[in-house]
C-alpha positions as CSV (number, residue, x, y, z in Angstrom):
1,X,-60.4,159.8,153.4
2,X,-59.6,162.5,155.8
3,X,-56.5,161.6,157.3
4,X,-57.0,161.1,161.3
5,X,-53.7,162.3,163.5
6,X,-52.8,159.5,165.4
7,X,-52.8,159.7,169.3
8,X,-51.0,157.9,172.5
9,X,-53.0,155.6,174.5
10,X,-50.3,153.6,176.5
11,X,-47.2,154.0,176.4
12,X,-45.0,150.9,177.6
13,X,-41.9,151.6,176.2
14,X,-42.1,148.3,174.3
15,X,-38.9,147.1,172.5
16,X,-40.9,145.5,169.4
17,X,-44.8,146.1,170.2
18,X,-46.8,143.8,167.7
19,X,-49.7,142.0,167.3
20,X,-52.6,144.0,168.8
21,X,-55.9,142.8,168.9
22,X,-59.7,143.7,170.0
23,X,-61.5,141.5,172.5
24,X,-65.1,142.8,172.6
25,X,-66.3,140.7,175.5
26,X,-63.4,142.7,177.8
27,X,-64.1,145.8,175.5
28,X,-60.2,145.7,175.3
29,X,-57.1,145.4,173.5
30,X,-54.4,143.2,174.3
31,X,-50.6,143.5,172.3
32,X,-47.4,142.0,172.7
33,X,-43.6,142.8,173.4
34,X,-42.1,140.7,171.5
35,X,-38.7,141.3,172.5
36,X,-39.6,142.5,175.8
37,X,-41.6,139.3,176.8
38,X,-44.8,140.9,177.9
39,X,-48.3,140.9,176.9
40,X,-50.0,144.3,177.6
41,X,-54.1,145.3,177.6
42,X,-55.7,148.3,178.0
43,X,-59.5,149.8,177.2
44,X,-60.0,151.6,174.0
45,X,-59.1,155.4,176.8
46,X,-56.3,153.8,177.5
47,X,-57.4,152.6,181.3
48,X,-57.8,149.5,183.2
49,X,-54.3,148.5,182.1
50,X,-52.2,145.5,182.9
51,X,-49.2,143.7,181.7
52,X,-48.1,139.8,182.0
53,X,-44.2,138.3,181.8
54,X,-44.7,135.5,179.1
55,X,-41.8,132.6,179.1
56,X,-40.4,133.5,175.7
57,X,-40.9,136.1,172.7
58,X,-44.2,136.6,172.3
59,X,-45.0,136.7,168.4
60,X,-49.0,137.2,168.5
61,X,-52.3,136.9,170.7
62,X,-56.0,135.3,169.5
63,X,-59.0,135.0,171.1
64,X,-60.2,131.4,171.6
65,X,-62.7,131.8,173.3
66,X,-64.1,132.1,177.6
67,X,-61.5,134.4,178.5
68,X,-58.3,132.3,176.9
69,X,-56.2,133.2,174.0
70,X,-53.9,130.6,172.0
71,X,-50.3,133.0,171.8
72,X,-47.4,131.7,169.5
73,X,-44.6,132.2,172.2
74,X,-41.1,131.1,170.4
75,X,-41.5,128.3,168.5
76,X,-44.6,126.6,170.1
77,X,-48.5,127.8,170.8
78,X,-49.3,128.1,174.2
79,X,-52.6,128.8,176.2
80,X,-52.2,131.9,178.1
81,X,-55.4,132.7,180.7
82,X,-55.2,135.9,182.6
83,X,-57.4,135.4,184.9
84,X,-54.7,132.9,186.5
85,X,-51.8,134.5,185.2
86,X,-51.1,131.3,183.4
87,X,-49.2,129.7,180.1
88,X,-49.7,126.2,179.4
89,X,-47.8,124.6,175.7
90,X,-50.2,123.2,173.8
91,X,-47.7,122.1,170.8
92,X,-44.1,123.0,169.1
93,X,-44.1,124.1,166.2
94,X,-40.5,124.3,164.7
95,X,-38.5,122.9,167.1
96,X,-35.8,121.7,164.8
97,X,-35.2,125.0,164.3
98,X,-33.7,126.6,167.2
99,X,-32.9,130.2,165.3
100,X,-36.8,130.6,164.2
101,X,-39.6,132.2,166.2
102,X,-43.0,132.5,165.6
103,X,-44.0,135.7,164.4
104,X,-47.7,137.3,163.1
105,X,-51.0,136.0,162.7
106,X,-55.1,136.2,162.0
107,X,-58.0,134.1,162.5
108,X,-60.4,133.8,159.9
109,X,-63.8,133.9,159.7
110,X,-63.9,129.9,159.9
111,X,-62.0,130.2,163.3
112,X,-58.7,129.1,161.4
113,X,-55.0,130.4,162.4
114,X,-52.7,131.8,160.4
115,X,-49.3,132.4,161.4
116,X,-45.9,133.2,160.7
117,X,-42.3,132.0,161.9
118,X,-38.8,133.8,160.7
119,X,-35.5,133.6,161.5
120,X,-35.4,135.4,165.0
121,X,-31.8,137.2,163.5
122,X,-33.8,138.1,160.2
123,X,-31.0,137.2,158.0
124,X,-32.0,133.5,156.6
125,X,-34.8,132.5,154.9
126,X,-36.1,129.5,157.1
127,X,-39.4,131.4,157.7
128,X,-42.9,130.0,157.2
129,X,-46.5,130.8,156.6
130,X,-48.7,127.9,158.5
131,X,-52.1,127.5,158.6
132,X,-53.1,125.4,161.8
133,X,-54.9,122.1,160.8
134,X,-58.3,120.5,162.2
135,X,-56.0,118.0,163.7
136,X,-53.4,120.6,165.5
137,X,-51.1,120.3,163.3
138,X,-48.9,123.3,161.7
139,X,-49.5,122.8,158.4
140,X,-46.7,124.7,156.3
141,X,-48.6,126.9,153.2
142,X,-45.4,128.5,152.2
143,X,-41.6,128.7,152.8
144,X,-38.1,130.1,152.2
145,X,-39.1,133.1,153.8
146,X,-36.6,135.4,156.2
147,X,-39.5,137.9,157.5
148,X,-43.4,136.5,157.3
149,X,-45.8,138.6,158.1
150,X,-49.6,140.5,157.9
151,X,-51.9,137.4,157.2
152,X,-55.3,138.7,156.5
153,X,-58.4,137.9,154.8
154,X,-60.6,140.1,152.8
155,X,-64.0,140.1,154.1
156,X,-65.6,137.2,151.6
157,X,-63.1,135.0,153.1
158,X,-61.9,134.6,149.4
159,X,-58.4,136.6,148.5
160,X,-55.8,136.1,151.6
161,X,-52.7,138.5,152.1
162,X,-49.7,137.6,153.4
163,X,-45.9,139.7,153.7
164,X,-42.4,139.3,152.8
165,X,-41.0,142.2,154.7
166,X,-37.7,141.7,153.4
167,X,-39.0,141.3,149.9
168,X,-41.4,144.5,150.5
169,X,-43.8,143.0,148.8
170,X,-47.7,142.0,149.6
171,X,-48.9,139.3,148.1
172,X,-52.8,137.7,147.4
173,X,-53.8,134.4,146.9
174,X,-57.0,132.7,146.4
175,X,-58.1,131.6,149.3
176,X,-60.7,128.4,149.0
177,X,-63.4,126.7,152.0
178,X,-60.9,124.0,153.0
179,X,-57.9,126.8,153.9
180,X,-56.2,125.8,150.2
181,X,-54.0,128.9,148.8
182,X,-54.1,129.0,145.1
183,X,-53.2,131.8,142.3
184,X,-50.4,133.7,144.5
185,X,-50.1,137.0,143.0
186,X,-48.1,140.4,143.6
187,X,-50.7,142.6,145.6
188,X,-48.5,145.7,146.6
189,X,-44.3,146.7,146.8
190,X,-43.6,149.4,149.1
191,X,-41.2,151.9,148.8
192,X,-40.0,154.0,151.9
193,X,-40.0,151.9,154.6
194,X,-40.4,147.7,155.4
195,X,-44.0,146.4,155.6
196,X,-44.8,144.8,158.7
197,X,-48.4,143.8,160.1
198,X,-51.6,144.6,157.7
199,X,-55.3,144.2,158.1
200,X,-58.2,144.8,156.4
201,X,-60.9,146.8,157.3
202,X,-65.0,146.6,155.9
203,X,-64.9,147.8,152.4
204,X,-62.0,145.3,151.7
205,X,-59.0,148.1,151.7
206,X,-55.5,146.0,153.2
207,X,-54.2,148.5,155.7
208,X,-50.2,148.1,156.1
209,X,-48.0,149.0,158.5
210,X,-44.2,150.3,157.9
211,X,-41.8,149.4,159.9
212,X,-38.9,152.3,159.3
213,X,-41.8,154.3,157.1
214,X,-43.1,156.5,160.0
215,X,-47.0,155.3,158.1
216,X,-49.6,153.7,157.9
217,X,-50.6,152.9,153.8
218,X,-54.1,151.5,153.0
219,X,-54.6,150.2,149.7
220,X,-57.7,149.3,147.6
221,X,-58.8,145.7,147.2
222,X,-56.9,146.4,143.3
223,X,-53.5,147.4,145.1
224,X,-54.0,151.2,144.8
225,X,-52.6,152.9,147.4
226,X,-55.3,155.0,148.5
227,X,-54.6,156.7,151.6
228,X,-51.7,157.7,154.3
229,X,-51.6,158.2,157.7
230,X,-48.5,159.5,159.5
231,X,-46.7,159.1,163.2
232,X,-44.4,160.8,165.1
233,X,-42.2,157.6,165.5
234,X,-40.2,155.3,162.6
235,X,-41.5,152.1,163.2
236,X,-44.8,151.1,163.0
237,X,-45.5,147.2,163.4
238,X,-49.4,146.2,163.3
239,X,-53.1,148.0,163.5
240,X,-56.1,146.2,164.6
241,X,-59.8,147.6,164.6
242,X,-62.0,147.5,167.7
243,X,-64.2,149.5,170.0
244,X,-68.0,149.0,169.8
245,X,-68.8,150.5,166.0
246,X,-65.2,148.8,165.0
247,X,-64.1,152.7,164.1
248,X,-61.3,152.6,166.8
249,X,-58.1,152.0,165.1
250,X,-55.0,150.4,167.3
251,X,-51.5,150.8,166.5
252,X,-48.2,149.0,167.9
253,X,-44.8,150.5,167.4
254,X,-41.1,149.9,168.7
255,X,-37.9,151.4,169.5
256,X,-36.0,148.0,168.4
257,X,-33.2,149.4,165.9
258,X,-33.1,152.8,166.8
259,X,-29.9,154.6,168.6
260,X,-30.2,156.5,171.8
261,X,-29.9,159.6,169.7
262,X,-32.7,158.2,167.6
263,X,-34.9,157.3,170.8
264,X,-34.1,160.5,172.2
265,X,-35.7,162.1,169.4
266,X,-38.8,159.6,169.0
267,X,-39.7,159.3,172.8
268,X,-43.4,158.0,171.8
269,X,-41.3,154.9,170.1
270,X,-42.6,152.0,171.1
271,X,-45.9,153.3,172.6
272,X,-49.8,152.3,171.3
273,X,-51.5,154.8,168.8
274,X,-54.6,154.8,168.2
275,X,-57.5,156.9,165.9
276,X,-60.8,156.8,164.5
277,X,-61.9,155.8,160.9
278,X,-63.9,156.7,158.7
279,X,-64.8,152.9,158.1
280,X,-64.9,150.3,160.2
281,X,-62.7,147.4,160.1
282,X,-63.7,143.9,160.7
283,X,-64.7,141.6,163.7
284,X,-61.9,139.5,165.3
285,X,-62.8,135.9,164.7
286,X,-62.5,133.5,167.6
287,X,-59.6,130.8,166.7
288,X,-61.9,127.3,167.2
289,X,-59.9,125.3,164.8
290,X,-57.0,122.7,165.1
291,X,-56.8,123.4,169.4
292,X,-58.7,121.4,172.1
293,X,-59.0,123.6,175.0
């Protein structure tokens, strides 16, 4: 793959920029601050941008369909509608534990959610991996976890990946039709650098981004690490595919952790890459499971 040379589309400054995501009926993207509180959107040139103050840290943004998205805002889901500028709680999650937050996630093709909590000090291992239930309930696939992150399906719907930042390891599981994880194995460690969000893009490759590792890495469905792609920033947090032929590549970063001498020399930190592909990603899957809206 020839490398592309990443661009900036939108620059916001954000502290912890995560969780971006393509809504083809806008033709947009939509990310979060996480540690600024905002949700941001913008068209794949960068224009018809606007920004939202959310009541709490922001962890990720899905589609549900009709102009609403379902956003995992501290430790609860919430029902944010822009059109009205509005949240509205739809359940808690971890409310017994007041040091969590609720961190990445993915729909899959059966409109389930996946999603992540941590310890919002990244220090104790009271994370989760959940997988929201028909009945709208959180239904815990995994624990002991400081960091979760980069849920993602390949595109059978068969292997799921999920992160351990911390651990620096990617792992796959088998992933059955009733959302039952099975055969957990190692998938990928990384070396330079934290992983952080990961998708997957058409020909099954797990894209991941590094968070302190200036890169982007994608690996083959085996693990291989096949190709690298490289920013003028430290820490890269999530990519997403979108535009019309799913060939536009979106990419969140953040200035959280660095010094002002750091930020001085890294002023794109914290602003939206993005770049073209080679090969396109896969569609973002409407979440239709587990919330009555």
């Amino acid at each position: 793959m020839i490398a592309p040379h990443p661009v900036c589309l939108f620059n916001p400054k954000t502290e912890l920029g995560e969780g971006p995501m393509w809504h083809a009926p806008e033709q947009a993207f939509y990310f979060v601050d996480i540690k600024g509180r905002k949700i941001h959107r913008c068209d794949p040139e960068g224009g018809n941008q606007a920004s939202w103050s959310v009541p709490g840290q922001p962890g990720f943004i899905v589609p549900a369909g009709h102009g609403r998205f379902v956003c995992g805002i501290g430790r609860a889901l919430y029902l944010f509608i822009p059109a009205s500028e509005t949240f509205t709680h739809l359940c808690e999650v971890e409310g017994a534990l007041p040091g969590n937050r609720l961190n990445d996630a993915h729909v899959d093709a059966r409109g389930r959610l996946w999603f992540g909590s941590m310890d919002n000090h990244e220090t104790a291992p009271s994370g989760s991996l959940y997988r929201l239930g028909a009945d709208g309930r959180a239904l815990s696939q995994e624990s002991g976890i400081i960091i979760t992150n980069g849920p993602a399906c390949s595109p059978d719907g068969r292997t799921f990946y999920h992160t351990d930042t911390l651990g620096k390891t990617v792992h796959a599981y088998d992933l059955d039709n009733s959302g039952s994880l099975s055969r957990k194995r190692h998938f990928a460690t990384i070396g330079n650098g934290w992983p952080d969000g990961s998708t997957v893009d058409a020909e099954g490759c797990v894209w991941v981004a590094l968070f302190g590792g200036r890169r982007v890495e994608r690996y083959s469905p085996a693990g291989e690490l096949l190709d690298t792609i490289y920013f003028p920033c430290s820490n890269i947090t999530k990519i997403a595919f979108g535009g019309a032929d799913l060939r536009t590549v979106l990419v969140t970063t953040a200035w959280k952790g660095l010094s002002p001498a750091q930020r001085a020399e890294e002023p794109l930190a914290g602003a939206l890459f993005t770049f073209r592909a080679p090969v396109p990603g896969l569609p973002q899957h409407l979440l239709t499971t587990g919330v009555s809206l």
